[in-house]
C-alpha positions as CSV (number, residue, x, y, z in Angstrom):
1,X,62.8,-60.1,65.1
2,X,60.2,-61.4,67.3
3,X,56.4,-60.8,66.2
4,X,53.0,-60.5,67.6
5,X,51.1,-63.2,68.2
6,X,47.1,-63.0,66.2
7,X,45.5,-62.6,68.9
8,X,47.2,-60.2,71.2
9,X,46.5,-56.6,70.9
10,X,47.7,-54.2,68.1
11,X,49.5,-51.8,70.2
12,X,53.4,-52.8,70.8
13,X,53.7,-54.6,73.7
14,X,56.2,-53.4,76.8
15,X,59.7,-55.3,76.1
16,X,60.5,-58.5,77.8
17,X,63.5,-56.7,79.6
18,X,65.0,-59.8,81.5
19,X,64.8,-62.1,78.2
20,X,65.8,-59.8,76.0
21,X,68.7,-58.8,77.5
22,X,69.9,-62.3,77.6
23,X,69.6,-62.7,74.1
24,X,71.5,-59.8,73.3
25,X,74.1,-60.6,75.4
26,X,74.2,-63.7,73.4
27,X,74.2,-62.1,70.3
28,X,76.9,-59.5,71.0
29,X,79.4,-62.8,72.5
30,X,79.3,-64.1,68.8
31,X,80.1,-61.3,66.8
32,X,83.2,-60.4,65.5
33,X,85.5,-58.3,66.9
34,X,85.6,-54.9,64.9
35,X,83.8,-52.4,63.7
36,X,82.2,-51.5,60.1
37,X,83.4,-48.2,60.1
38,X,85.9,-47.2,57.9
39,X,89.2,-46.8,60.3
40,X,87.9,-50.1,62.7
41,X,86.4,-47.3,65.5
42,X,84.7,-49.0,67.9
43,X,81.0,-48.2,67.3
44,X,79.7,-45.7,70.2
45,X,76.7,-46.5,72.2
46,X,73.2,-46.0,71.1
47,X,70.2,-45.6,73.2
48,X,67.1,-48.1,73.7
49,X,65.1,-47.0,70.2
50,X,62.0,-47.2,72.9
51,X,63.7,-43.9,74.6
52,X,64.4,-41.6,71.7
53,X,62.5,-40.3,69.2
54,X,62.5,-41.7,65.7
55,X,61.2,-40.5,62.0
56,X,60.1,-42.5,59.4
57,X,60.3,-41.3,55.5
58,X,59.2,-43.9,54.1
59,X,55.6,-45.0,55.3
60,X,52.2,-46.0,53.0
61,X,48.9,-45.0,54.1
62,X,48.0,-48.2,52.3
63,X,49.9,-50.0,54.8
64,X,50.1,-48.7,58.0
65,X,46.4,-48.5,59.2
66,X,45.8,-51.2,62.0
67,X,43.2,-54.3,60.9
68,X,40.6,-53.3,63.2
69,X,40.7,-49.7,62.3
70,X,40.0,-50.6,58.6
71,X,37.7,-53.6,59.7
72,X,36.0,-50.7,61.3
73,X,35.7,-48.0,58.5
74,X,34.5,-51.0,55.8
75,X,31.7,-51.8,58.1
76,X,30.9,-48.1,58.3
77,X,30.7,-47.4,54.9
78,X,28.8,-50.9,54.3
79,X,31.5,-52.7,51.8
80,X,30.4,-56.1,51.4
81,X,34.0,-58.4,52.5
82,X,35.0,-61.4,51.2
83,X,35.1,-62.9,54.9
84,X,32.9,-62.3,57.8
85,X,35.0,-62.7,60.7
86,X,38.0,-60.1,62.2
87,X,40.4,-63.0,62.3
88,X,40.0,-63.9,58.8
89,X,39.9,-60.4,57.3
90,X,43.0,-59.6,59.4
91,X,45.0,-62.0,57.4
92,X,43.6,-61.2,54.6
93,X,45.1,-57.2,54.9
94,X,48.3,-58.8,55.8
95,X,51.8,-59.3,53.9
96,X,53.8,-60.6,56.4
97,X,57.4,-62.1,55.5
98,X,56.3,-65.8,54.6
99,X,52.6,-64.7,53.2
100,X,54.1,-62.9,50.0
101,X,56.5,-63.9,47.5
102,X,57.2,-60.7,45.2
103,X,56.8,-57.2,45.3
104,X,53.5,-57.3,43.0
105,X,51.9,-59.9,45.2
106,X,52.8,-57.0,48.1
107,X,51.4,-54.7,46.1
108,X,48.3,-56.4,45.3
109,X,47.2,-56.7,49.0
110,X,47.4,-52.8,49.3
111,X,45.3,-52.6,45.6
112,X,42.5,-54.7,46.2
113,X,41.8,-54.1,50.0
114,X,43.8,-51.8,52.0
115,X,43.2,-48.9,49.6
116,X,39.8,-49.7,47.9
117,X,38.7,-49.9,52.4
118,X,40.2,-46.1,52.5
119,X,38.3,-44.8,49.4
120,X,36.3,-42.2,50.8
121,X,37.2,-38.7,52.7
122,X,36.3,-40.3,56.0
123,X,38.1,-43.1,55.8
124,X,41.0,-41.2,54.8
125,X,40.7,-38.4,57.8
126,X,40.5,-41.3,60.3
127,X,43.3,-43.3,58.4
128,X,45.6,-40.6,58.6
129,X,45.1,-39.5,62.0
130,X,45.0,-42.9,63.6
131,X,48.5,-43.7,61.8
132,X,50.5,-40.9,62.9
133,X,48.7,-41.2,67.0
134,X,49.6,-45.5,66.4
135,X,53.5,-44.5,65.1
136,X,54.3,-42.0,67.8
137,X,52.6,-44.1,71.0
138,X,54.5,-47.5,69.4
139,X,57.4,-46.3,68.5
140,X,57.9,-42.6,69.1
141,X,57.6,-41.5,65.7
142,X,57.9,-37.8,65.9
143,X,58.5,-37.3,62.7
144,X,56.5,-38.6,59.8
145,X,56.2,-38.3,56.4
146,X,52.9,-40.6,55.4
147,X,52.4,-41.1,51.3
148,X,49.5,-42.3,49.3
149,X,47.7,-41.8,45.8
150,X,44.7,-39.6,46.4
151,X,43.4,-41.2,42.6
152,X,43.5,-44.8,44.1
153,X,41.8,-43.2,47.0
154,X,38.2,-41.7,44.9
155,X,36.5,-45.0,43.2
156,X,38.0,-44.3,39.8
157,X,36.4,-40.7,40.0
158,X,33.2,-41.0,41.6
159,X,34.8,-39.2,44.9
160,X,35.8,-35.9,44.4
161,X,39.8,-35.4,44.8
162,X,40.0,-32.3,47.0
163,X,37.5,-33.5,49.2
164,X,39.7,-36.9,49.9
165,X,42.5,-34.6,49.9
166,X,41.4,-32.0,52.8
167,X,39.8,-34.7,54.6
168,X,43.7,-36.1,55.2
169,X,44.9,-33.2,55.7
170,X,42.4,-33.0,58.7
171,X,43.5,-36.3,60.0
172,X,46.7,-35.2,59.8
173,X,46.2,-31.6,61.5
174,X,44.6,-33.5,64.5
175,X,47.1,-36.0,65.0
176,X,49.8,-33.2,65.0
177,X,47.6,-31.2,67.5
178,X,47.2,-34.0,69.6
179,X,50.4,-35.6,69.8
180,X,53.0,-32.5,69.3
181,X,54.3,-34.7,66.4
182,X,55.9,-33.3,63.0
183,X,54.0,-34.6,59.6
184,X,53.9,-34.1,55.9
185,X,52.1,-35.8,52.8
186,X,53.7,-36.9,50.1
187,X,51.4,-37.9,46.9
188,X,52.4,-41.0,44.9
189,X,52.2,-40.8,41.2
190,X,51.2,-44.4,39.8
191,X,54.0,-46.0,36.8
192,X,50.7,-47.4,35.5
193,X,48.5,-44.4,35.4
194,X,48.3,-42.8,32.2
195,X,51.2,-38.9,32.3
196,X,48.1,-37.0,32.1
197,X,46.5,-38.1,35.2
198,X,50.1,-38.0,37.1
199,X,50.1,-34.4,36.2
200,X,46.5,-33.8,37.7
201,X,48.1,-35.1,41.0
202,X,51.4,-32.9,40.9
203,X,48.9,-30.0,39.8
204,X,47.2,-31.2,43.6
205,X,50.3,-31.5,45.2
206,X,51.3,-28.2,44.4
207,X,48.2,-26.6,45.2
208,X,48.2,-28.0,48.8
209,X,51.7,-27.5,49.2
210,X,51.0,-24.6,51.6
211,X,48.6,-26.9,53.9
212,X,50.7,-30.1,54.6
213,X,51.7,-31.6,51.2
214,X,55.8,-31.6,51.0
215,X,56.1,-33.7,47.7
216,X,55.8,-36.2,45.4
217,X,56.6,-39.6,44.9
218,X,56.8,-42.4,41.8
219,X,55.9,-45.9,42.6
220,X,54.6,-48.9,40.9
221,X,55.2,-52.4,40.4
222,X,58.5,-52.2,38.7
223,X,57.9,-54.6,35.9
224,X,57.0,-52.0,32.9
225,X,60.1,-49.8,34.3
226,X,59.2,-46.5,32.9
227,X,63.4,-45.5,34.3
228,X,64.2,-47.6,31.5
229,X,62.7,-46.3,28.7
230,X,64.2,-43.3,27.5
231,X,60.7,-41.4,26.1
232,X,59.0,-41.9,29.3
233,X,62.1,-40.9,31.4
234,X,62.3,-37.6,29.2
235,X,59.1,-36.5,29.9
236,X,58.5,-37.6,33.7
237,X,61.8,-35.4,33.6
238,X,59.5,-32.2,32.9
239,X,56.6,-33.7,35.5
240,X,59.6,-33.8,37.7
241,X,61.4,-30.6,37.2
242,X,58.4,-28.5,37.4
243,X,57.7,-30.4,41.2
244,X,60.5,-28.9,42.4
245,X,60.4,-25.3,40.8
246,X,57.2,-25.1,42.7
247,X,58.6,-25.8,45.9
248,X,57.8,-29.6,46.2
249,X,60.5,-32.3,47.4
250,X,61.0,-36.1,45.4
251,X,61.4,-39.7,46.0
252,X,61.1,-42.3,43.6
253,X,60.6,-46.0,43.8
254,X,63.3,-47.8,41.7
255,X,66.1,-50.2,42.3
256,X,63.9,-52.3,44.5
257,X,63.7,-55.2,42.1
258,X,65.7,-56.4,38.9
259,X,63.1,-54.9,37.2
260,X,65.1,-51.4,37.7
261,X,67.9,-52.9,39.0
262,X,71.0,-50.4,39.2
263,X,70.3,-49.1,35.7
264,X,67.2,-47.7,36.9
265,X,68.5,-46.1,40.1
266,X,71.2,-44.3,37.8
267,X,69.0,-42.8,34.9
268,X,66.2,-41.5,38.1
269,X,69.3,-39.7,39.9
270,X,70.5,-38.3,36.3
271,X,67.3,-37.4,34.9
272,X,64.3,-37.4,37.5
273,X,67.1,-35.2,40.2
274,X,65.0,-36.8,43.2
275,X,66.1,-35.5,46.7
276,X,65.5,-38.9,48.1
277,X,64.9,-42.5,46.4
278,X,62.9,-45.1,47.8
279,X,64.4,-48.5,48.8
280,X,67.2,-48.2,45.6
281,X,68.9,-51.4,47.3
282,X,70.3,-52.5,43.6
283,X,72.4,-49.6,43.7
284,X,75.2,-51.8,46.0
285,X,75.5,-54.0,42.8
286,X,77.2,-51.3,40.8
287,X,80.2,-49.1,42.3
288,X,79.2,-46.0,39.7
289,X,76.0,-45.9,40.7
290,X,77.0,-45.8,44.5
291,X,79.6,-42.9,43.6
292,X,76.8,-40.9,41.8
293,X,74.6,-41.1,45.0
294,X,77.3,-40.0,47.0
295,X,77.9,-37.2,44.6
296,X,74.9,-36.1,44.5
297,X,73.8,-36.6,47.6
298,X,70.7,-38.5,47.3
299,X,69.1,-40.2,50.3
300,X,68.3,-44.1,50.3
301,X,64.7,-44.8,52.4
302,X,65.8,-48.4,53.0
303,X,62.5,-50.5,54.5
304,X,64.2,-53.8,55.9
305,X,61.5,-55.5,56.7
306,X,59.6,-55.1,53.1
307,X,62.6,-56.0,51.1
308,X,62.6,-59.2,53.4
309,X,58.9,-59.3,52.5
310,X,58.7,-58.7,49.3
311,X,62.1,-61.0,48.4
312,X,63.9,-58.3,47.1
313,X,66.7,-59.4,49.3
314,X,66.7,-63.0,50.2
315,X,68.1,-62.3,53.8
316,X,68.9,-60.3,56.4
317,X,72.8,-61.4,56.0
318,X,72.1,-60.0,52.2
319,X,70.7,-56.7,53.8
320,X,73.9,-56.1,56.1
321,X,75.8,-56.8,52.9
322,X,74.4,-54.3,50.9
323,X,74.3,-51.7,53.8
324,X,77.6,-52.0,54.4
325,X,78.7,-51.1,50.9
326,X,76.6,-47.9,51.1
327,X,78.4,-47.3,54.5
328,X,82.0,-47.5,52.7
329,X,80.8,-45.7,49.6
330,X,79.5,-42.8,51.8
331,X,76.3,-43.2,50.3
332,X,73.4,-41.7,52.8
333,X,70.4,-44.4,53.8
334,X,67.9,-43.9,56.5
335,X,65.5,-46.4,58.4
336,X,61.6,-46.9,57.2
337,X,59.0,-49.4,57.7
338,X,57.2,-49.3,54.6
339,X,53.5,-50.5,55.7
340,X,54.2,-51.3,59.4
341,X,50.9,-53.3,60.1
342,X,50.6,-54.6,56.7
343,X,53.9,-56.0,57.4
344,X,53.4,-56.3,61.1
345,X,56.2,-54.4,61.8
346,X,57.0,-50.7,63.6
347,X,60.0,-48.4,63.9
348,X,61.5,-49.5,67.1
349,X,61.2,-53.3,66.2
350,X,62.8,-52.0,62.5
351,X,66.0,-50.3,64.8
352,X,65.8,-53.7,66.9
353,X,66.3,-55.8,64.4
354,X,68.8,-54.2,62.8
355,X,70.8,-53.9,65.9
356,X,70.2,-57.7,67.5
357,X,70.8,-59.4,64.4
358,X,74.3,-57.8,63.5
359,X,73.1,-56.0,60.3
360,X,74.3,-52.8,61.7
361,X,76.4,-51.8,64.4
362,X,75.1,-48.9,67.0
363,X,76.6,-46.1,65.5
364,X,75.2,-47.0,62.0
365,X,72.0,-47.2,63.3
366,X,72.5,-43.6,64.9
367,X,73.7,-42.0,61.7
368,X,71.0,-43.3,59.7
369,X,68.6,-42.3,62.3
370,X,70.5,-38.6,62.0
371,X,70.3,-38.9,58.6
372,X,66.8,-39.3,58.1
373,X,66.2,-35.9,60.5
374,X,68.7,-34.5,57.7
375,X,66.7,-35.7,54.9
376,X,63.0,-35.1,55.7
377,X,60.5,-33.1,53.5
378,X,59.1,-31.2,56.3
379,X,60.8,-27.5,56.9
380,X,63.0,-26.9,60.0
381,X,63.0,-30.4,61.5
382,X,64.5,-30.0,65.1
């Protein structure tokens, strides 16, 4: 997957047509021939990602705000930086593959700078406004479901909540105004924030269901696994339930690491019910688990570049491996980025990758696109 170099531009650069078509030429010499599809179909065509329209599920606030917009708001509001120049502080907000060895060192990143930078209703309005304008004009994200804790967002109380909250929806409403785009927010509950205060942010959720919030979300480092303890699990199971009686769609972050591992994605679909789980890659490793997914019908919000960040899989060959079990088992996946400039990553370059390095053939990449338009939170996606 090729990168951006420091010092050029944030905004995706035009493709390098002539080169690039070389090297998938290349590429499509040395693979074998037949097809992943059940039946050995040959995979149908699929157009350029650059010329269709794309949706992402799966997307932090925490991550997807470009370096110089957030070197920008933490001037504004005055925060005192551990560096003093751009190039510095962008590495600093970055968890490239190579910079980060584990999902908690990820995680850290987004917890000590990305989200403490975006702790105040302004920084939130322009956060949210400039991601959604950034994901359509990169990649032509035109659909978008952006998540984020509103509690990591108010200095441990000292902002009010509903102000940070309407101030993103504002960003939001501006972007969609501007850009014709479709967008939702999901609010993360926090695995290490006490149930009490996870129900003050469902209580939100619902609230603001009406204005742009479609639902709520679990994540967490995955260490203290609260999927595998079965007092926890019982009464998230309430949290969860009354989510959805109010209208409100679910994800949940488990099966990323061994800290869930399959058993984790299994109790979540049996006792949490979530439409949707995010990244859930540990699932491939049991064939029960895989079944129940099917059954159910619970969407995957696979983020390739991430897991390769984070090490959750130790390769990209690993990735096509477990993808391809999903594919036989019929379980549903779709595409995501996960923090696209934390990662330094988009949707098309996501798709790219995907398709130039073998991990998925055309038609696999255009049912998991289809499948994400089939999956989203937001109400009568076209």
């Amino acid at each position: 997957m090729q990168r951006r170099a420091q010092g050029q531009p944030d905004e995706a650069a035009p493709e390098r047509a002539g080169e690039e078509a070389g090297s998938a030429r290349r590429r499509e010499e040395a693979k074998p021939e037949h097809s992943d599809r059940p039946g050995g179909r040959e995979p149908k065509a699929s157009a350029p990602p650059g010329k269709k329209d794309l949706s992402d599920l799966h997307i932090h606030v925490g991550g997807a705000v470009a370096p110089h917009i957030l070197w920008s708001i933490a001037h504004d509001q005055g925060m005192k930086l551990p560096v003093s120049d751009y190039w510095e502080f962008k590495e600093l907000v970055s968890a490239r593959p190579g910079k980060v060895r584990s999902l908690d060192e990820y995680l850290a990143v987004l917890h000590r700078w990305t989200e403490k930078i975006q702790s105040s209703p302004q920084a939130m309005e322009r956060s949210v406004y400039e991601v959604i304008g950034k994901e359509y004009r990169s990649s032509r994200v035109s659909l978008i479901e952006l998540r984020f804790n509103p509690m990591k967002r108010n200095v441990g109380g000292e902002r009010d909540l509903d102000h940070i909250i309407h101030a993103s929806l504002r960003g939001m409403d501006r972007a969609v105004l501007e850009y014709g785009v479709r967008a939702g927010l999901i609010f993360c509950l926090a695995r290490e924030f006490d149930l009490r205060l996870n129900e003050i942010l469902v209580d939100k959720a619902i609230r603001y269901r009406r204005r742009g919030v479609v639902g709520i979300d679990l994540a967490g480092t995955e260490n203290d696994a609260i999927e595998l303890k079965p007092e926890e699990v019982r009464r998230y199971r309430a949290l969860f339930a009354r989510a959805r009686a109010a209208g409100l769609k679910t994800t949940v972050h488990t099966g990323e690491t061994a800290g869930t591992g399959a058993d984790g994605v299994r109790t979540v679909v049996e006792e949490l019910e979530p439409h949707r789980i995010g990244h859930g890659i540990r699932a491939a490793q049991d064939e029960r688990v895989m079944d129940l997914l099917r059954e159910r019908g619970t969407v995957l919000e696979i983020c390739p570049t991430s897991n390769l960040a984070t090490r959750a899989v130790s390769s990209l060959a690993e990735l096509g491996e477990i993808l391809r079990k999903f594919w036989a088992r019929g379980v549903k996946f779709t595409i995501n980025t996960d923090g696209p400039y934390l990662l330094d990553t988009n949707m098309r370059g996501e798709v790219r990758m995907l398709r130039e390095e073998g991990v998925l053939s055309d038609e696999q990449i255009d049912q998991a696109l289809a499948w994400a338009r089939e999956a989203t939170f937001l109400e009568e996606a076209g």
